[in-house]
N, C-alpha and C positions, 0 to 999 in steps of 0.2 A: 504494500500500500504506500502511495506516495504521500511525504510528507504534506501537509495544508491541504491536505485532497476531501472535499467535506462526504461523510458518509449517513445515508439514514437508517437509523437501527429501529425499528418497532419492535415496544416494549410495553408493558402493561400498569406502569407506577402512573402516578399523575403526575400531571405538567406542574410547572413549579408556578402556575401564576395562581395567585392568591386573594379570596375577596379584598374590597378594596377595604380601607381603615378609612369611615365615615366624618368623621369628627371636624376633619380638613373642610368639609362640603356643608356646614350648618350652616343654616339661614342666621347672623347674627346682628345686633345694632350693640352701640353703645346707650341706646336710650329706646325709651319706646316710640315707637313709628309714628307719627301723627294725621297719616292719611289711609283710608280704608285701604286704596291700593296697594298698599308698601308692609303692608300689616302680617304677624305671624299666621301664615299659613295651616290650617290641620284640616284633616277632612277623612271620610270611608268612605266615599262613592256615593253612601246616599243624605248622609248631615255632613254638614262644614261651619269653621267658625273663623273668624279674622279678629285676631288678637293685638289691639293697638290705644291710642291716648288721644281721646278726644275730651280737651279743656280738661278739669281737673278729673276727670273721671278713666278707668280701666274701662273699655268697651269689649264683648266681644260680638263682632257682629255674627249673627247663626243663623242658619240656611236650612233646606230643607230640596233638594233635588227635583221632589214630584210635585213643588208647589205652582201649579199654574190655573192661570185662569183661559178655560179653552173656550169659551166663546167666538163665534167664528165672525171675521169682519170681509173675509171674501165668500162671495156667489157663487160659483165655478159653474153652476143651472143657467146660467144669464149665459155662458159666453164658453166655445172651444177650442180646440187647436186651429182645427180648418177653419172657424172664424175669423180666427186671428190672423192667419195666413191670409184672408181672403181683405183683412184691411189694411193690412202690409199689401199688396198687390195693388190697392186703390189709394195707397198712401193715407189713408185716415186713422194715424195710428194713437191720435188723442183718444177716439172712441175706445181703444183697446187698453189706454192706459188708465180710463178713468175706473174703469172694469177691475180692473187686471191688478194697479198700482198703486190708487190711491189710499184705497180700506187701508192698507198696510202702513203709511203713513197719518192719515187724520185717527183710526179709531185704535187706543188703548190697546185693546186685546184681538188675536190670544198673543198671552204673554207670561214668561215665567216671572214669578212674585216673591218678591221677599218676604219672609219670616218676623225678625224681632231682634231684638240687642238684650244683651247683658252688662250691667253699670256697677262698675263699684267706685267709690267715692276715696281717693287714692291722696288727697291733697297734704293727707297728716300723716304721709311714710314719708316724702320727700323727695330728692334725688335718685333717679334709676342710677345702678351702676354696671346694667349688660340687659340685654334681652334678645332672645334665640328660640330656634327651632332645631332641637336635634334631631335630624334626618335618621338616623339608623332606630329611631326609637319614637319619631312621630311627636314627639312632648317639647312643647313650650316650657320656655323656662322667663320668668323677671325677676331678676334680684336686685332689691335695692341698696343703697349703701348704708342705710340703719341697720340689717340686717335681715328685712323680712323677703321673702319669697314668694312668688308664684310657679306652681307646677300644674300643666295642663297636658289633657289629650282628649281626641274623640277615640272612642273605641274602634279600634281596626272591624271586627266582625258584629256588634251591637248596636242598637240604632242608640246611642247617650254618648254624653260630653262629661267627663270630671273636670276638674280644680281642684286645688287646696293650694291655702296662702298660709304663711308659720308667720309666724312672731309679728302676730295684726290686733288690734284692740276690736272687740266686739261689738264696737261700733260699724267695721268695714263691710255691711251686708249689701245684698246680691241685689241692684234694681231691676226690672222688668222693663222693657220698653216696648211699643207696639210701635210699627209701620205708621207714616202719616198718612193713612187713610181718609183722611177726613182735611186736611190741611190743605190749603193752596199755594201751590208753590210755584214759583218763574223756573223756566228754563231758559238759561241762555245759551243760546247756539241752536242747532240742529236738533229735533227733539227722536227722530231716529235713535243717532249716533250720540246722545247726552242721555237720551232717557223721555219718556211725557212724568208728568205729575201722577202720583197715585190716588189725588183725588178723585181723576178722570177714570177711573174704576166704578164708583158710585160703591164703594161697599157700606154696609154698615157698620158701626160702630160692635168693637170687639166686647168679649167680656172677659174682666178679670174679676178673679177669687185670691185671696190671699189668707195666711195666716201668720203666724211668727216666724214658720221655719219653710214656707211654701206661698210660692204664686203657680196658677194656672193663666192662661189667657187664651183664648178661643176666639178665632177670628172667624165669622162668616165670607164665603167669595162668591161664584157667582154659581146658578145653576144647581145648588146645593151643596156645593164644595164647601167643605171647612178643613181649617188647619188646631193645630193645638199645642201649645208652648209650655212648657210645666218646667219647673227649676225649685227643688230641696236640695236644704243646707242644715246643718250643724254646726256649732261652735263649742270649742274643748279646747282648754290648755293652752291656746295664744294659738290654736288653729281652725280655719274656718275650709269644710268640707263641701263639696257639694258636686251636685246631676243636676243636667238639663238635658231634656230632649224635645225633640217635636215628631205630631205623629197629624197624619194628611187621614181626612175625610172623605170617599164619594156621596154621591145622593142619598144613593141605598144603603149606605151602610149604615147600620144601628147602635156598632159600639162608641163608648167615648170616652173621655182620661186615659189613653191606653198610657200618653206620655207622663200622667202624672203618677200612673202603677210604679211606670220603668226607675221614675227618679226615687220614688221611696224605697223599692227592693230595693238597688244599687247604694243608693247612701247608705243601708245598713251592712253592707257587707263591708263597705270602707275602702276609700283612695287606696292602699299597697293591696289588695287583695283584690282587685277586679283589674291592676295593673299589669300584671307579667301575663295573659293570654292573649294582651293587645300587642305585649315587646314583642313576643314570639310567632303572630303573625308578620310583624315587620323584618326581624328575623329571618322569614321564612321567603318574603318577599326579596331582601337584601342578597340570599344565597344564590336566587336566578343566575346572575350574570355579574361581571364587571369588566369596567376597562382600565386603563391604567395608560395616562399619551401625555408626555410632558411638557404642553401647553397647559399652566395652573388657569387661567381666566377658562376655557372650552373643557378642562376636564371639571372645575368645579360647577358651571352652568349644568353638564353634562347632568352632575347627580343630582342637582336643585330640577333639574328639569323630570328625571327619573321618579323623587320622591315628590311632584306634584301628580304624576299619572297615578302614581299607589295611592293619593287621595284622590282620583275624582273617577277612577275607572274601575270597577268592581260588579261584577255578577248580579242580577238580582237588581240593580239600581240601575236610573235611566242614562243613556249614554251620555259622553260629552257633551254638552252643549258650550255654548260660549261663553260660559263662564264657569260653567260647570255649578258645583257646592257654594262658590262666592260669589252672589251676588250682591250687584254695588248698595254698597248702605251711604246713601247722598239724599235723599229723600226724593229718590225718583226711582222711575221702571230701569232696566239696566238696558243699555247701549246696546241696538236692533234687538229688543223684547227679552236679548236671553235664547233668542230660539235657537232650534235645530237646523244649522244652514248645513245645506248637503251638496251646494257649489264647492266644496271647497273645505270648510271648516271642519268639519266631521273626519273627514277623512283624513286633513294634514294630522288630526291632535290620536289615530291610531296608528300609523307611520312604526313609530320605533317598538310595538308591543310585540312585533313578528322578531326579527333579527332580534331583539333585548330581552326574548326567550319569556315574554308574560302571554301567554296565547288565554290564560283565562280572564285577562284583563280585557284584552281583544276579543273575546267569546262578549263581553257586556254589549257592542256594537249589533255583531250578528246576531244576540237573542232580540235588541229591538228591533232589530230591520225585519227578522222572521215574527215576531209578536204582534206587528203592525201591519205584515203582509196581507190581510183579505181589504184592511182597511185602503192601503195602497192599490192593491189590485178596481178597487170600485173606483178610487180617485181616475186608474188608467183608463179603464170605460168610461168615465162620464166626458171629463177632458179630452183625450186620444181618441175614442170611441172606438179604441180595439180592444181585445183580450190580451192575457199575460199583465208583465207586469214594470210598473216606471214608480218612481217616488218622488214626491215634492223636494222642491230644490231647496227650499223654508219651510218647516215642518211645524209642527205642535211634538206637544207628549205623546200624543197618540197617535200621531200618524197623519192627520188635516193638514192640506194647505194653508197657507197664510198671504202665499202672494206675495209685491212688491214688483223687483222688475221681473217682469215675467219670463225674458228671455233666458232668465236663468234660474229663478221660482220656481216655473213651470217647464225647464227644460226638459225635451225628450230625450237626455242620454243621463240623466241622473240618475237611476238604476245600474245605468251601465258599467258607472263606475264604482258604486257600491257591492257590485256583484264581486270586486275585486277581491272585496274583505273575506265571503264566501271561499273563492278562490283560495287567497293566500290562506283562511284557516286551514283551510285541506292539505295545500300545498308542505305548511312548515311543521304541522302534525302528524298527516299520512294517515288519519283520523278514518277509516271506513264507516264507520258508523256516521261519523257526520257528516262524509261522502254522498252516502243514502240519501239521509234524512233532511238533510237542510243542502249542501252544497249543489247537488244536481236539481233536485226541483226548483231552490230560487236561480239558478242562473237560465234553467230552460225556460223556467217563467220569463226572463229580461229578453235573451233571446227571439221567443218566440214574440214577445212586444216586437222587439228593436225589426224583424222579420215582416210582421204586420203594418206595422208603420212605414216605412222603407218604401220607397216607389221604385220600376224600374225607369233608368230614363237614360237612352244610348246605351244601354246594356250597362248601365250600371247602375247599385242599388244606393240610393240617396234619401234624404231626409226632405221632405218638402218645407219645412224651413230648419235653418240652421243658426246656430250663434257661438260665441265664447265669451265666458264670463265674464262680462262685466268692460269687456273690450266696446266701444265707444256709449258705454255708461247703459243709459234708459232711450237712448235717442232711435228712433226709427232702422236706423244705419248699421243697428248693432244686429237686424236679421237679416240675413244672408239667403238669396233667392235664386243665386247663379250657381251657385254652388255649395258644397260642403263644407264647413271650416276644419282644420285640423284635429280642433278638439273633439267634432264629433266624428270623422272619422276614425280615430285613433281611437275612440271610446269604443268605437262597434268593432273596433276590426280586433281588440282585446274581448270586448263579450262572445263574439261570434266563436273566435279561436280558444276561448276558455272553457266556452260551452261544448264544441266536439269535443276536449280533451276532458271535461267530466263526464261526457258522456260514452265516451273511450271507456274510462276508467268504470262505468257503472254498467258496463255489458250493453251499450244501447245502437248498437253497429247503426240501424237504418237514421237515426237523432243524430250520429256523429256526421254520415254521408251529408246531411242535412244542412249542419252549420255547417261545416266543411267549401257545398259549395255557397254557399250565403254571403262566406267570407270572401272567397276567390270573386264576387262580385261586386263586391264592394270598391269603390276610387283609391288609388293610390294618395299617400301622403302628399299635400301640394309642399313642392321646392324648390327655389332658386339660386342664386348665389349668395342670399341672405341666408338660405338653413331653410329650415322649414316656417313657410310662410303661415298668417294668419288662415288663409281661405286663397283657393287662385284664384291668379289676380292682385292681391292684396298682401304685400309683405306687412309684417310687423315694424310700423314707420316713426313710433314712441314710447317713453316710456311707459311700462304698466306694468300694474300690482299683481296681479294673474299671469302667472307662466304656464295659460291655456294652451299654445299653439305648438309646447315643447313637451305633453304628456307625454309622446311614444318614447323621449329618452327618459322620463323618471315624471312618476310612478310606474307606467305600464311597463316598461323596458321590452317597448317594440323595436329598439331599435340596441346595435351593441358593438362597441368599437371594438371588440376584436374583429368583426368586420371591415375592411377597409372600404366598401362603397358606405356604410353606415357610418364611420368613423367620420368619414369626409361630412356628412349633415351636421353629426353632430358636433365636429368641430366649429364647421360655417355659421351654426345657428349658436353657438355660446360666447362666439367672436361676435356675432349681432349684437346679443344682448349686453354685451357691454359696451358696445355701440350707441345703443338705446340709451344707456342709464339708466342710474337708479332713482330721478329725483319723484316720480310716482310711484315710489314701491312701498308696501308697510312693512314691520318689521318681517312677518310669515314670507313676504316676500325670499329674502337673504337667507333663511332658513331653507325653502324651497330650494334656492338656487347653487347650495351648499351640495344640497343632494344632487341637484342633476351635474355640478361639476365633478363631481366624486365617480358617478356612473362616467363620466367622460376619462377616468383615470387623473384626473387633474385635481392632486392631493394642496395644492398652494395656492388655489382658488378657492376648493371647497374654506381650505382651513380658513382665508381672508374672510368669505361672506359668514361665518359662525363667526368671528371675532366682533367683523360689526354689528350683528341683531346681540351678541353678548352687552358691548359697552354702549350702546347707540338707543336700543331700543326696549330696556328691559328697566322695569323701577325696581330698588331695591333688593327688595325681597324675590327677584328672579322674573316677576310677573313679565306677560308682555304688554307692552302699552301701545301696538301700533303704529304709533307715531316716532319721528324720531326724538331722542329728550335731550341731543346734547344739538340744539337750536337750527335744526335742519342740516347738518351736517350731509348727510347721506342721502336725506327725504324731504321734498314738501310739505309731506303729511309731517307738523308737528305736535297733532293733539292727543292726548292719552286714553281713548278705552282698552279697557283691558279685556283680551279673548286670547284662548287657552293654544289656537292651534300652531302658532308661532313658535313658541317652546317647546313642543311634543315635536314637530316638523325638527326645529333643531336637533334634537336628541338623536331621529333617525339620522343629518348629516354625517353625525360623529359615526356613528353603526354602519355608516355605506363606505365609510372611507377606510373599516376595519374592516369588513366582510362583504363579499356578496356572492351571489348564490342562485341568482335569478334567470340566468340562461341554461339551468342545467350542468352549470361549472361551479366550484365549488374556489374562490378566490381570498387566501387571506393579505390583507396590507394594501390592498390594489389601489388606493387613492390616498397616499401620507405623503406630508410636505417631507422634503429631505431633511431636512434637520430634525427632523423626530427621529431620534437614533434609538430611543431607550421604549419601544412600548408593547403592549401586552391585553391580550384579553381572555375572558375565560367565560366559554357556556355561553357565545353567540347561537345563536340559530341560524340554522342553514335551512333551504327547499330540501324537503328530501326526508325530513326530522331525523338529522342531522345535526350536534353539539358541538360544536369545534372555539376550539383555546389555544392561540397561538402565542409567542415570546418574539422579538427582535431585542438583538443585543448590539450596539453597535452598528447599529442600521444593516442586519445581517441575520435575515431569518433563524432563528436558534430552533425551534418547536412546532410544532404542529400538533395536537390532537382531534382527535373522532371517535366520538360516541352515538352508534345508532341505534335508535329510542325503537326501531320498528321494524330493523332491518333495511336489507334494498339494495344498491348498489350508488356510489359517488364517485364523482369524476372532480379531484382534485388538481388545480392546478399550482405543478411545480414549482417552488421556488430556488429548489438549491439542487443538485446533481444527486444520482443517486449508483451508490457502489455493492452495498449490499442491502441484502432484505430478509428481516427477520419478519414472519407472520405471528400473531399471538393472537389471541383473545376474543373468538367468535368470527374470525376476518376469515373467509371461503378461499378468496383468492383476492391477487392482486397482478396487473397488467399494465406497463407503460408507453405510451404512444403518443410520439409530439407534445412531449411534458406535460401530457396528462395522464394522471396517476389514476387507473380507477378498480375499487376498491370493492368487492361484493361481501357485505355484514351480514352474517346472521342477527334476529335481535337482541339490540343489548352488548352485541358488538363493539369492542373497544382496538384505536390502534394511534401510538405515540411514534409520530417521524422524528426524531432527533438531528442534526445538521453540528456534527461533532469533527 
């Protein structure tokens, strides 16, 4: 053997990289936060609380996920697609907008609704001297400098919030606060994007019950809905103990105080005793995956961003929305209702749960999108007026439209791209079962939509109108009659070829022939020597927030530069975009654009656009604010709402530039700036459910591991030469060809490449 000659030995020990040590990644202040935004984060997917200092008072502001009010302010009976089409063809598209756009703007609801506040009267502790969120354990911490403390958390798996404050006079009790329901309040600015008044709700006045050790408060909403707030405490010993929860009403339901049950069982068992089965979910959640890349500013965002998904993404609670568990306490509705926007926000804030190895976190998405499906499917009939199935682009709780700009509200590929989720579950779990049961029936559903809808015209299958998000706003100009735009072909030509390949997979030979040709029918991607244009015809000539016309390089990954005629797009088109600029993009933007330069192999671009949405776009406490905060630096947009999918978008950048997996190649490192010499991750996910942990030492591949969860076979691409081969540990065999390694596991399969 020749000296320095690198060789791979497969062996069965573990790779040496190591969860990561959390401590470094808290959320911390020197004082307490004085704006809801910036505030200690804690949540379990379905309560949240924002732990911060308003005037002399400790606030926590507390949330409740399922709290909305669905009243519906759009018609969809008055008005439909071909409609709409038919006044876009007569140019009368005010008729369409009045229809279509305005409910969404002049009428309140539907709208998700805030909860309530908790106050304590903090003026006679004094000086803070830290306040923090430790991430590995989900618990708020305030310490003052007289010595007293606060120690908080929500329950990882229980719907209650604790506290306990040490060394507090018995005088520091728990106030209750209700929503201004009743108050009238200005907004300035945009009432969308600030919020309306919540007296424009009409509700009525709540009720509270109190006693010495207990407040309830019960708020009526609309329709029958009620919500209900409860908060018991105790005081012993210079310490003040205490539960709050909230618990949501339908019409018909009959029970009521469930949340004030929850807070008396809970205070009698006591703060240290109902604490360590919430450490050990987070524990449990912490052991998934880590990275380790020595950029301190992207690796600490990295895990601020990680421990906000473990508050707001959870099984059994309603999916992301835009703000998820926090909604804004300012005394207004939260910036666009809080809804469920399916353009776009939904799906950047699931992004990193696939490759970051949380697929039950990512299971929260597809049980709403399948729980809401019949409701969906009616919405496809009445609007579309075909069968299968399309979902509102602005959603409710339940699954109703809402409306706004229609071109993208009411677009017909937003199914299409939801079906990804379906998809990818299958894809990084290899899940038969949920194969069956959920991944084949919803995407043949989208399918057979996208199929139905579809015209032939020149032999080729088209959408009778078309759009991309949010590309020239609400204006007329934004539906496309000539042609297809990128986004939505790129949408169908990923549903179509998703669907033969689940339908491959499900034994359904004559469905696969099916999609198969559907697809081969469909228009090729338009492009020029700009990359892939908006629609042809129409390059991409400004800048904008929506990197619509760039889907097929990332998320779909229709397109893959190990291809050289594909390489050439998507060189052309990432050279555009920086052509264009950023001064129209929000922060989700730079996020977005992290990722597709990562799928481009270009590790010093990704890392550039994750550094700016880190220092540029991000308040405090991690939050995104959309706007830029350091006075337009990057962005026009410099105003602050806070929505969730910017951050979770980031999280994936960082995960694309460690791994990828999505052509059927299994790639560790393929997009790090050279100067990352020193990095590491452990218990990625791969397609294929596939665990792979790799080490670079000296900017020099050192490791590799593979664990297969299900069996199958992987096609790894090599990084280092290979002289000898040991097989170990469930591995059938192994084959190498054009430095790719591929590797057939039995389940449970385990195999360590060393580069020694």
């Amino acid at each position: 053997m020749k000296k320095g000659m690198p060789v791979i030995i497969f062996i069965v020990c573990s790779l040496s990289v190591q969860a990561q040590s959390l401590p470094g990644y808290n959320i911390t202040f020197a004082s307490l936060p004085k704006r809801w935004d910036e505030a200690l984060p804690l949540g379990n997917g379905m309560l949240g609380a924002l732990i911060w200092q308003k005037g002399d008072a400790l606030r926590f502001s507390i949330d409740r996920a399922d709290l909305w009010d669905e009243r519906q302010a759009l018609d969809i009976s008055k008005f439909n697609f071909k409609w709409v089409e038919q006044q876009v063809m007569k140019h009368q598209y005010d008729t369409v907008q009045q229809l279509g756009d305005v409910p969404y703007d002049a009428i309140p609801y539907p709208t998700k609704i805030p909860a309530a506040a908790l106050e304590f009267n903090i003026a006679s502790l004094g000086e803070v001297n830290s306040a923090s969120v430790d991430i590995a354990t989900a618990t708020a911490k305030v310490i003052w400098k007289n010595g007293a403390k606060l120690d908080a958390f929500i329950h990882a798996t229980e719907p209650f919030g604790a506290f306990r404050l040490i060394h507090v006079s018995p005088g520091i009790l728990p106030q209750l606060l209700m929503p201004a329901y009743q108050l009238k309040k200005e907004n300035n600015g945009n009432s969308t994007v600030n919020g309306q008044a919540l007296v424009n709700l009409g509700y009525a006045k709540g009720m509270v019950e109190k006693d010495k050790h207990h407040i309830t408060y019960i708020q009526p909403g609309s329709n029958g809905f009620r919500y209900e707030v409860s908060i018991s405490w105790k005081y012993k010993n210079d310490t003040l103990e205490g539960i709050w929860s909230i618990a949501s009403y339908q019409k018909d339901e009959k029970k009521n105080y469930v949340a004030e049950k929850i807070c008396t069982d809970k205070l009698a068992h006591g703060y240290q005793k109902i604490l360590p089965s919430h450490v050990q979910w987070w524990k449990n959640y912490w052991a998934k995956s880590s990275v380790e890349i020595p950029d301190t500013l992207l690796q600490k965002q990295y895990y601020s961003e990680l421990y906000k998904f473990g508050c707001v993404a959870r099984r059994g609670a309603p999916p992301v929305t835009l703000q998820a568990v926090w909604t804004a306490d300012n005394g207004l509705l939260p910036p666009w209702k809080g809804d469920i926007h399916n353009d776009l926000n939904t799906q950047l804030s699931y992004w990193l749960s696939f490759a970051g190895n949380h697929l039950q976190e990512a299971a929260s998405f597809t049980d709403w999108l399948w729980n809401v499906r019949e409701e969906n499917k009616k919405f496809t009939k009445q609007y579309f007026q075909t069968d299968g199935l399309n979902v509102p682009g602005v959603a409710t709780l339940s699954g109703k439209p809402m409306g706004g700009w229609i071109q993208y509200s009411l677009s017909p590929t937003i199914s299409a791209w939801l079906s990804q989720y379906f998809y990818w579950q299958w894809k990084y779990s290899m899940d038969k079962n949920f194969l069956m049961r959920r991944a084949y029936p919803y995407i043949h559903d989208v399918a057979a939509y996208l199929s139905e809808i579809t015209v032939l015209k020149n032999g080729k299958r088209v959408l009778p109108l078309s759009s991309s998000p949010e590309y020239h706003d609400n204006d007329i100009s934004a539906w496309y009659t000539q042609g297809n735009t990128n986004y939505d072909v790129a949408l169908m030509r990923f549903a179509f070829g998703a669907a033969a390949e689940i339908a491959e997979a499900a034994g359904k030979k004559n469905e696969t022939e099916q999609w198969k040709k559907d697809l081969s029918q469909l228009p090729p991607l338009a492009v020029d020597s700009t990359g892939l244009m908006m629609a042809p015809g129409e390059d991409r000539t400004v800048s904008h927030r929506h990197h619509s016309n760039l889907m097929a390089i990332f998320p779909l990954g229709l397109l893959n530069p190990e291809r050289s005629s594909d390489k050439a797009v998507i060189d052309s088109s990432l050279h555009w975009l920086q052509h264009t600029g950023t001064r129209e993009w929000c922060g989700y933007s730079f996020s977005w654009a992290a990722c597709l330069y990562a799928r481009a192999k270009d590790g010093e671009n990704a890392a550039k656009e994750l550094r700016i949405f880190a220092s540029n776009f991000c308040s405090p406490n991690s939050f995104h604010l959309n706007g830029d905060q350091k006075g337009g630096q990057f962005s026009g947009f410099t105003y602050r709402p806070f929505t969730l999918e910017g951050n979770f978008a980031f999280a994936e950048g960082v995960q694309q530039m460690l791994l990828q997996s999505y052509s059927g190649v299994t790639e560790v490192f393929p997009a790090v700036p050279d100067g990352w010499k020193n990095i590491s991750f452990n218990n990625l996910r791969a397609e294929g459910a596939f665990l792979v942990s790799a080490k670079k030492n000296n900017g020099v591949v050192s490791e590799i591991k593979i664990v297969s969860e299900k069996g199958g076979t992987a096609l790894l691409k090599l990084p280092f030469k290979i002289q000898n081969i040991e097989k170990k540990q469930g591995v059938v065999s192994t084959e190498i060809t054009n430095g790719l390694m591929k590797i057939v596991f039995q389940k449970g399969g385990t195999i360590v490449l060393k580069n020694d």
